[in-house]
FIFIMAR-325066 format. One line per field, with one value per atom (N, C-alpha, C): x, y, z; residue in three letters; residue number from 0; atom name. Coordinates in Angstrom, 3 decimals, m for minus. Each point is the difference from the previous one (the first is absolute). Example, Ala and Ser with C-alpha at 12.3 -4.5 7.8 and 13.67 -1.06 7.14 Angstrom:
BEGIN
px	13.190/m0.890/0.900/m0.350/0.820/m0.770 .
py	m5.690/1.190/1.200/1.050/1.190/1.090 .
pz	7.800/0.000/0.000/m0.720/0.060/0.730 .
type	ala/ala/ala/ser/ser/ser .
seq	0/0/0/1/1/1 .
atom	N/CA/C/N/CA/C .
REM end
This chain:
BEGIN
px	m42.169/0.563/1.423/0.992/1.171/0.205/m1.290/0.008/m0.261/m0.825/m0.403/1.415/0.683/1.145/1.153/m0.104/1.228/m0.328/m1.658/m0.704/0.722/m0.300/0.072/1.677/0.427/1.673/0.345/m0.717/0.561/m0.589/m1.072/m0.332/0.940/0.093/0.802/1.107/0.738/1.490/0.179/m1.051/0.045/m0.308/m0.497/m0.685/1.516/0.807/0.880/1.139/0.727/1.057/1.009/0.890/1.486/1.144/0.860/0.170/1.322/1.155/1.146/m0.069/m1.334/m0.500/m0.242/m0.157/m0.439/m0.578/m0.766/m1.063/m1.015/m1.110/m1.422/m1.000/m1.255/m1.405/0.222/0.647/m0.239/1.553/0.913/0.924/m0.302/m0.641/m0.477/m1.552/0.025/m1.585/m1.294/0.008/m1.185/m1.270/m0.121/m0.897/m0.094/0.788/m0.398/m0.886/0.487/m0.627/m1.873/m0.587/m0.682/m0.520/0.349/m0.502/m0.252/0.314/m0.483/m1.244/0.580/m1.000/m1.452/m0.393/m1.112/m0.010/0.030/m0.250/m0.315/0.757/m0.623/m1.050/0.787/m0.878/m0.800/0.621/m0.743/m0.684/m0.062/m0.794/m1.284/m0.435/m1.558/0.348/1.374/0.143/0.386/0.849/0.345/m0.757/m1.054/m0.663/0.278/m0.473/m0.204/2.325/0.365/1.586/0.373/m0.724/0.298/m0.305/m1.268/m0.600/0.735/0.224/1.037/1.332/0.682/1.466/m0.548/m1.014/m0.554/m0.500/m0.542/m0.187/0.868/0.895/1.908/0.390/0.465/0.165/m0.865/m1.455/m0.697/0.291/0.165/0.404/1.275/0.690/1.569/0.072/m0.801/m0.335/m0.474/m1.109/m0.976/0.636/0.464/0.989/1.338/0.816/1.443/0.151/m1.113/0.545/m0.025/0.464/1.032/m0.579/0.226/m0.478/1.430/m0.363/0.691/1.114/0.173/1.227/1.414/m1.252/1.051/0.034/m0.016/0.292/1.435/0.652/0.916/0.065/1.064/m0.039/m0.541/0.003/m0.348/m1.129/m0.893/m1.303/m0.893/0.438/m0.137/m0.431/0.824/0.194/m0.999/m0.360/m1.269/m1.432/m0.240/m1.044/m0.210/1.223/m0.477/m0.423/0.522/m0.028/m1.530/m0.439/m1.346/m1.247/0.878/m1.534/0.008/1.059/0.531/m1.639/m0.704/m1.296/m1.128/0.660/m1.094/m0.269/m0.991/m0.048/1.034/m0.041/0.661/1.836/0.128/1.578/0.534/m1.170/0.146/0.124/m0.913/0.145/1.081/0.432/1.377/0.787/0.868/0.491/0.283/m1.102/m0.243/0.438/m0.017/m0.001/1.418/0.520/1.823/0.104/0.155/0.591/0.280/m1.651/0.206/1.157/m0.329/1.387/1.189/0.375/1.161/0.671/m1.252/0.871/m0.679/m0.942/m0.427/0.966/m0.513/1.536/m0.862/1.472/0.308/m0.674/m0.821/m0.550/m1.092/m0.669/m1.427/0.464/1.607/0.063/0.943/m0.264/0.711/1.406/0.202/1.977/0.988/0.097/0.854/1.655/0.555/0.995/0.180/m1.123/m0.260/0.231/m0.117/0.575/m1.291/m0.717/m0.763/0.462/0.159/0.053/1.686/0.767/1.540/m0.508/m0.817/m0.065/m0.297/m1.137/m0.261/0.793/0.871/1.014/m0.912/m0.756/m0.809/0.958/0.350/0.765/m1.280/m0.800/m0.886/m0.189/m1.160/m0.636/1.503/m0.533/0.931/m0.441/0.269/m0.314/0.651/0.507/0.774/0.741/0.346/0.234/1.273/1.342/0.359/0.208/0.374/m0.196/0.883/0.971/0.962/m0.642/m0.946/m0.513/m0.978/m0.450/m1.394/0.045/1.667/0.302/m0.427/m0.131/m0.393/1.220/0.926/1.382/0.442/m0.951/0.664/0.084/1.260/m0.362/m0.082/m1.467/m0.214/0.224/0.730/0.194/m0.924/m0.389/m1.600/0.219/m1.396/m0.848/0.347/m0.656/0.113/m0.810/m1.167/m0.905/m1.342/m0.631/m1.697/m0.513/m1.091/m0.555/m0.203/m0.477/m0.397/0.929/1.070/1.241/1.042/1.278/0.841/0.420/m1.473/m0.253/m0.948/0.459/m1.104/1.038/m0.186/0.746/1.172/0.658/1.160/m0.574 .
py	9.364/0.796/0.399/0.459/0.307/1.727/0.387/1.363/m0.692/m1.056/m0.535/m0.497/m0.661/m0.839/0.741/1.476/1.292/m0.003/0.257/0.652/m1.234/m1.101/m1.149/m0.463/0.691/m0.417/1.696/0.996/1.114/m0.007/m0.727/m0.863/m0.405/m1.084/m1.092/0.399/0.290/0.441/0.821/0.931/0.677/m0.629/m1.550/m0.495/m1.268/m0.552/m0.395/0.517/0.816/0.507/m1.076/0.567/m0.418/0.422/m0.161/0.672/m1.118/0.431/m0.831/m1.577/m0.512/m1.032/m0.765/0.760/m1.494/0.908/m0.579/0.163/0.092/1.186/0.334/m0.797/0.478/m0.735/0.009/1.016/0.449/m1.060/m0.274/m0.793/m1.243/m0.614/m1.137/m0.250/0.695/m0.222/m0.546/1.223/m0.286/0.089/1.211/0.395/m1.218/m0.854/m0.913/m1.005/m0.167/m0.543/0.370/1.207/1.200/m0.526/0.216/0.070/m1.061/m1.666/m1.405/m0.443/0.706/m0.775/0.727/1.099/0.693/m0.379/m0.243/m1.067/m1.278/m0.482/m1.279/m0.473/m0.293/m0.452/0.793/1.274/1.783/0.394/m0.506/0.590/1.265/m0.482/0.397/1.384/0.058/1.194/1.146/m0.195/0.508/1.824/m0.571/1.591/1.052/m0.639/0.976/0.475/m1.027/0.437/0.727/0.392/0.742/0.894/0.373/1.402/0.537/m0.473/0.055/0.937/m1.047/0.552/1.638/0.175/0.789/1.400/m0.190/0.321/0.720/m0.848/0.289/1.361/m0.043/0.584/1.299/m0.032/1.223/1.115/m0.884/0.664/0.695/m0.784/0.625/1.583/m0.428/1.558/0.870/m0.226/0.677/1.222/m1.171/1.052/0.358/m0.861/0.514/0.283/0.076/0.560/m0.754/m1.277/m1.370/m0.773/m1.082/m1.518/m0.691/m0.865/m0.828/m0.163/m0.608/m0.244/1.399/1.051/1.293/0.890/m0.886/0.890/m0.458/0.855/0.020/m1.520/m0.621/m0.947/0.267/1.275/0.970/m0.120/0.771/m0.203/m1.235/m0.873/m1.384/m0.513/m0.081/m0.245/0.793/1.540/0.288/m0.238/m0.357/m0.433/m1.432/m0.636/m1.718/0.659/0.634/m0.008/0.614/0.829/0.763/m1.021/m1.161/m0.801/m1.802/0.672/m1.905/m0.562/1.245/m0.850/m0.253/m0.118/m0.325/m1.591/m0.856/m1.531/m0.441/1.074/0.030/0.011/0.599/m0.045/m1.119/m0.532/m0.922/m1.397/m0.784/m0.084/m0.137/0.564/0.423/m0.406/0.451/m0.272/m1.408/m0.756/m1.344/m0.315/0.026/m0.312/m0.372/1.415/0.139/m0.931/m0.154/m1.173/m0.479/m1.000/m1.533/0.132/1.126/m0.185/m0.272/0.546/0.503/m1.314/m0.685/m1.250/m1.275/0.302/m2.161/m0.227/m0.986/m1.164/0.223/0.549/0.570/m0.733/m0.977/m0.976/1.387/0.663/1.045/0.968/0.719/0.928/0.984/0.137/0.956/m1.211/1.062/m0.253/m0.559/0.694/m0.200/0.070/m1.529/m0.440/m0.179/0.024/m0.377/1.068/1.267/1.441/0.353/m0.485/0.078/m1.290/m1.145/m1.009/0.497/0.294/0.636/0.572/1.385/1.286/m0.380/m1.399/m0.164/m1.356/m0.357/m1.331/m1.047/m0.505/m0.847/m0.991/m1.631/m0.405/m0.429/m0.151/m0.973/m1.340/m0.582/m1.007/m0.888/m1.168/m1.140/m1.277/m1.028/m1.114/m0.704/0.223/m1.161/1.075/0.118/1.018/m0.882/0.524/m1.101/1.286/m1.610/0.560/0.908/0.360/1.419/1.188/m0.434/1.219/0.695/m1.055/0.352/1.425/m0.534/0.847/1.468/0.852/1.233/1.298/m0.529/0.596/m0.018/m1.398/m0.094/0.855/m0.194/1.432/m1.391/0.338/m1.245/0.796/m0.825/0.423/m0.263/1.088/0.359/m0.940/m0.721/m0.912/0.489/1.018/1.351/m1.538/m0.684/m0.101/m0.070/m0.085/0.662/m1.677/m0.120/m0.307/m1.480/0.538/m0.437/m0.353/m0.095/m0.141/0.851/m0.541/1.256/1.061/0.255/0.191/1.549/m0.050/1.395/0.714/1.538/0.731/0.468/0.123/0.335/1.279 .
pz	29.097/m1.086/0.360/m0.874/0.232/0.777/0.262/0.779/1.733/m0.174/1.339/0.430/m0.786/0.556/0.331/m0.643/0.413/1.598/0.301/0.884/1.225/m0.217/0.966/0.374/m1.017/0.111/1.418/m1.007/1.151/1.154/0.391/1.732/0.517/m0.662/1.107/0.129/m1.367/0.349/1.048/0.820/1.054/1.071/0.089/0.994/0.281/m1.074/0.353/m1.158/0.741/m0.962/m0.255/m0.607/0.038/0.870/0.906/0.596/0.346/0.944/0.057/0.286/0.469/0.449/m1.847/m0.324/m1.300/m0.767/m1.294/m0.754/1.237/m1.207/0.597/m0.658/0.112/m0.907/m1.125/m0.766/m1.404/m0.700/0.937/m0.557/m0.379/1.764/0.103/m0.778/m1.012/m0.530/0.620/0.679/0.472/m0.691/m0.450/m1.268/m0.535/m0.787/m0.549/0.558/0.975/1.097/0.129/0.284/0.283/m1.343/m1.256/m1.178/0.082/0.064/m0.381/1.438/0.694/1.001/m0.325/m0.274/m0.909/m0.595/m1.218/m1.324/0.573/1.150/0.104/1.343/0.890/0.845/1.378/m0.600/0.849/m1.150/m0.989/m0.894/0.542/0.428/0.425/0.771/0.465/0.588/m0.991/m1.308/m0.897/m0.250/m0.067/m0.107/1.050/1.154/1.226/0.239/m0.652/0.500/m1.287/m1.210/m0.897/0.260/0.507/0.987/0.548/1.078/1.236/m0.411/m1.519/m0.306/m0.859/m0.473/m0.592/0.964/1.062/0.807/1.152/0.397/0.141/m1.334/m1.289/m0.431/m0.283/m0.232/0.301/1.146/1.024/1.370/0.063/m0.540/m0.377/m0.718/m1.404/m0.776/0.739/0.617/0.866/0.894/0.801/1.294/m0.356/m0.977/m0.153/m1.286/m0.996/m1.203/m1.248/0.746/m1.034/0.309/m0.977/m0.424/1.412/0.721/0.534/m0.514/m1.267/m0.533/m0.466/0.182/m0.175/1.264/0.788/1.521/0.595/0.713/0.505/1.098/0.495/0.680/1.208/1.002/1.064/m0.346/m1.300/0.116/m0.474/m0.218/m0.214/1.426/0.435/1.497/0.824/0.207/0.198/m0.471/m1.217/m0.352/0.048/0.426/0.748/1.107/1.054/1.177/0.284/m1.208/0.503/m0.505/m0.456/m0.723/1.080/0.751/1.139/0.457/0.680/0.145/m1.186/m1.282/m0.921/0.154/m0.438/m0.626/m1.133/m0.953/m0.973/0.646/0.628/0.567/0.545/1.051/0.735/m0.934/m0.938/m1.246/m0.554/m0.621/m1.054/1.103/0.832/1.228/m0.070/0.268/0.543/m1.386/m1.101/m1.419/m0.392/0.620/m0.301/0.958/1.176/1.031/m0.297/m0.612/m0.630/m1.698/m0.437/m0.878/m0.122/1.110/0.456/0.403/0.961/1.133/m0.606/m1.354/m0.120/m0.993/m0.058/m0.842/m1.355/m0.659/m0.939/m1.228/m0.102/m1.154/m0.100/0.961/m0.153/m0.829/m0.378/m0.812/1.125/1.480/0.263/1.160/0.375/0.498/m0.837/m0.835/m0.848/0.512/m0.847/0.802/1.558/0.429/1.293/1.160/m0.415/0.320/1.321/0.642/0.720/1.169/m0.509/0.959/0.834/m1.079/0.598/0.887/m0.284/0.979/1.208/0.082/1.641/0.309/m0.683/0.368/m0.296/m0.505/m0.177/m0.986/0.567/m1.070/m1.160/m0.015/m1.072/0.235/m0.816/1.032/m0.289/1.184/m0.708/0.055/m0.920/0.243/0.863/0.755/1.085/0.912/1.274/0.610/1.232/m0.125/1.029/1.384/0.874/1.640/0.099/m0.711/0.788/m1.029/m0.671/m1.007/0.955/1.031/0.868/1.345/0.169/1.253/m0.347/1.220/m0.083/m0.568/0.481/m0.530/m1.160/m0.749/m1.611/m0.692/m0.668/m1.236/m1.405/m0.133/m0.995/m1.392/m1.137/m1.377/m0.554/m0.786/m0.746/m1.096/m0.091/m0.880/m2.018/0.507/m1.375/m0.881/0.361/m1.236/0.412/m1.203/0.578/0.430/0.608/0.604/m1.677/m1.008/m1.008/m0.937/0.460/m0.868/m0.654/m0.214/m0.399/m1.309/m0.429/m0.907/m0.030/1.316/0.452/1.231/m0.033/0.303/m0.033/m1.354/m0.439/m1.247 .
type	unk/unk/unk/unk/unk/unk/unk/unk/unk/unk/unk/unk/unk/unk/unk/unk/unk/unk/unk/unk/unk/unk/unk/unk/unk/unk/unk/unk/unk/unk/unk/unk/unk/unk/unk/unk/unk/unk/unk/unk/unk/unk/unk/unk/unk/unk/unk/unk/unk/unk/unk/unk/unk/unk/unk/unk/unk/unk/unk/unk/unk/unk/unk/unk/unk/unk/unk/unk/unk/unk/unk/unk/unk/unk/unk/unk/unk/unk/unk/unk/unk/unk/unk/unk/unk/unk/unk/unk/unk/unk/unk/unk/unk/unk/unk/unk/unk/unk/unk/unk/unk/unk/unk/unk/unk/unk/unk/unk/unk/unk/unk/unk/unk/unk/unk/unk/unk/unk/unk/unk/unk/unk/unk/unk/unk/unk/unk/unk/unk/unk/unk/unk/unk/unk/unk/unk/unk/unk/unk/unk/unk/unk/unk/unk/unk/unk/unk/unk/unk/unk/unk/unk/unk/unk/unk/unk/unk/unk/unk/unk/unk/unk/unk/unk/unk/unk/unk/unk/unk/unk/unk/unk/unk/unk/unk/unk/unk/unk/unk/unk/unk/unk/unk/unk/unk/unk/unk/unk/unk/unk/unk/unk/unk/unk/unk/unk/unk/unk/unk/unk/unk/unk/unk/unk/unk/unk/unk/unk/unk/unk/unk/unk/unk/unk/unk/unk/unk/unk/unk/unk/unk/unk/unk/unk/unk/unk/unk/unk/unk/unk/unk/unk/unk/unk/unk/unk/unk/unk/unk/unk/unk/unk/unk/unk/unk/unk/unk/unk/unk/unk/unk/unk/unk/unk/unk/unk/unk/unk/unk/unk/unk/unk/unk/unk/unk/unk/unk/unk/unk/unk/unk/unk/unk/unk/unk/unk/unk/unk/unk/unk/unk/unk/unk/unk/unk/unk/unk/unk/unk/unk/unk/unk/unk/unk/unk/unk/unk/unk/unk/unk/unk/unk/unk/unk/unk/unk/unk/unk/unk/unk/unk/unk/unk/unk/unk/unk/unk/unk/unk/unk/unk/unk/unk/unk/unk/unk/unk/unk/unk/unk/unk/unk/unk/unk/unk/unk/unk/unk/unk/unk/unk/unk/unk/unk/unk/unk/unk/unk/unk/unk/unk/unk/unk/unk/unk/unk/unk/unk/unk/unk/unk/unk/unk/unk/unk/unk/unk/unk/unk/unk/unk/unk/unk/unk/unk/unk/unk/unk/unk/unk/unk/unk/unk/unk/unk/unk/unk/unk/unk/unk/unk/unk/unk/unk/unk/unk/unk/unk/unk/unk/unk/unk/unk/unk/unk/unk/unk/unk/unk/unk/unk/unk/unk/unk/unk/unk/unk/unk/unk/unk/unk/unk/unk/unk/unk/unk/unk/unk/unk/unk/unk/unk/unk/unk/unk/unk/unk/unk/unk/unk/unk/unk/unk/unk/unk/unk/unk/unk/unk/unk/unk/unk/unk/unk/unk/unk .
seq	0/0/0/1/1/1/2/2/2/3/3/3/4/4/4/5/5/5/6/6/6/7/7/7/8/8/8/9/9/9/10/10/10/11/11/11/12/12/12/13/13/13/14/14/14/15/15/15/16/16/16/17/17/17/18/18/18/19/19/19/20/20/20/21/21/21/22/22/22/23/23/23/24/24/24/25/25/25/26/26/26/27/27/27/28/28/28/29/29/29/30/30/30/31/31/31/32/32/32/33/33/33/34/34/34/35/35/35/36/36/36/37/37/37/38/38/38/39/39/39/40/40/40/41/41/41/42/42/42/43/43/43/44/44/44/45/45/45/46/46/46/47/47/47/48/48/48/49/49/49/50/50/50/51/51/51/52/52/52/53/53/53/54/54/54/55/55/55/56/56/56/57/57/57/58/58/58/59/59/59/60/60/60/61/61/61/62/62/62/63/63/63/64/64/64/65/65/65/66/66/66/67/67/67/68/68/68/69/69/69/70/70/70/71/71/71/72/72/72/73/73/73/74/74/74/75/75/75/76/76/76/77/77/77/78/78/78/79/79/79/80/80/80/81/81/81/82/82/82/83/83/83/84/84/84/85/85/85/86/86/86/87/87/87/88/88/88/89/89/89/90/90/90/91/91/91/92/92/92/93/93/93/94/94/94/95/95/95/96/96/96/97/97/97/98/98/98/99/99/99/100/100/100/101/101/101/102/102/102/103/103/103/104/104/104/105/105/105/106/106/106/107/107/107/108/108/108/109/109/109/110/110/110/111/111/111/112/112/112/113/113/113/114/114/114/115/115/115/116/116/116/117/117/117/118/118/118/119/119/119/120/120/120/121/121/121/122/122/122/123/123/123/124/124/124/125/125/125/126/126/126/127/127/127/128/128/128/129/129/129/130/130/130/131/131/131/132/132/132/133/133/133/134/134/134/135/135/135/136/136/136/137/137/137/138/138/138/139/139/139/140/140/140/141/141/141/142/142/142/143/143/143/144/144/144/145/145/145/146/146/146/147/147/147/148/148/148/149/149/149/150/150/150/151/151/151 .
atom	N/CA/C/N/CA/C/N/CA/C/N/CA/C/N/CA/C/N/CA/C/N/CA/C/N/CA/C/N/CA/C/N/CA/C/N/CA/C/N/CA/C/N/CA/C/N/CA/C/N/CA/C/N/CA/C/N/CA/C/N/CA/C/N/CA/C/N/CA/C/N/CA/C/N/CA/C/N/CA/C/N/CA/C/N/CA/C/N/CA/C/N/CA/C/N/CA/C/N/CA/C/N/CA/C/N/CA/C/N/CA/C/N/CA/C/N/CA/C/N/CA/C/N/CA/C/N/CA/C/N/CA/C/N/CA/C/N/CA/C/N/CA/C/N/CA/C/N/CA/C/N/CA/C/N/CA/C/N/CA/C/N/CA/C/N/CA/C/N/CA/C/N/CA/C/N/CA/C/N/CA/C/N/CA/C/N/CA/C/N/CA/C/N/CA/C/N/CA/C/N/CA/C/N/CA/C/N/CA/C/N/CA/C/N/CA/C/N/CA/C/N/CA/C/N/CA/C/N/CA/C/N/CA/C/N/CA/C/N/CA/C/N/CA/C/N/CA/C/N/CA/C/N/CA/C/N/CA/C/N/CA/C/N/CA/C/N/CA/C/N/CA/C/N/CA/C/N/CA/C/N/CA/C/N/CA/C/N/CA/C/N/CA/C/N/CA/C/N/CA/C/N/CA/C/N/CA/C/N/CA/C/N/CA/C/N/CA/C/N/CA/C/N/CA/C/N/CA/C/N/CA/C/N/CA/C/N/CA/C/N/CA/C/N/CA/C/N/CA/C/N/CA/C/N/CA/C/N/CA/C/N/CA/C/N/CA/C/N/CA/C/N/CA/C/N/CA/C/N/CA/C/N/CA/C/N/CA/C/N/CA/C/N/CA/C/N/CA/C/N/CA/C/N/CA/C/N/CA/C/N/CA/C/N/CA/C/N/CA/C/N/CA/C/N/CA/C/N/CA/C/N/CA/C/N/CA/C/N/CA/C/N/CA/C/N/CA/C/N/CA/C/N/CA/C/N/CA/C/N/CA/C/N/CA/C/N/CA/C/N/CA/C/N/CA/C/N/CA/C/N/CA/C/N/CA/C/N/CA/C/N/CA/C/N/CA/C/N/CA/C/N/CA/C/N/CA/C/N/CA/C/N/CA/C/N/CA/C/N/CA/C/N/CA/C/N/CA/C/N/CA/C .
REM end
């Protein structure tokens, strides 16, 4: 629902911000990411991670008052930190990662704003020998895996 997707955007954006380094989760669409891989091939997890984000936000009201999405960035940041050993955290967590850093055909790293952050050039089809050295500073691929028709 569009209350779940406030809820899941004000996660991650705390789990990878924005910050002088680049775009965060919420730039690099991760959510989108988060949202298609539930619908599709996590399906089956869908419920228990609607709980979870539901669950997250109860906790939020509970102890601080507010819905996740209307808490301060400070208390945002405490109520990740008081829920780190949930399934549900661990979860979501693992969820944003893969948003953040797979090739951009899945919905998240948009414009490739994840593969930048860790220097990753993108795959390539042919790789030459001074690209191999350890010193290279190799010039990024910037296309998805599936063609260039994905991640822009």
């Amino acid at each position: 629902t569009p209350a779940q997707m406030k809820t899941l955007v004000a996660f991650i954006d705390r789990l990878i911000p924005s910050d002088e380094l680049g775009p965060g989760a919420v730039e690099s669409g991760a959510q989108i990411y988060i949202d298609r891989v539930l619908a599709g091939p996590n399906a089956n997890e869908k419920a228990s991670f609607i709980q979870g984000l539901e669950a997250l936000d109860a906790y939020a009201k509970r102890v601080h008052g507010a819905a996740l999405t209307e808490l301060s960035i400070e208390k945002r940041d405490q109520v990740l930190n008081e829920m780190v050993d949930s399934p549900f955290f661990s979860r979501a967590r693992r969820l944003t990662l893969e948003g953040m850093f797979s090739d951009p055909y899945y919905g998240g790293n948009k414009n490739f704003a994840g593969w930048d952050l860790i220097r990753y050039p993108g795959p390539r089809p042919a790789v030459a020998a001074e690209d191999q050295a350890l010193k290279a500073d190799v010039k990024p691929y910037r296309v998805s895996a599936y063609g260039t028709q994905y991640g822009h």
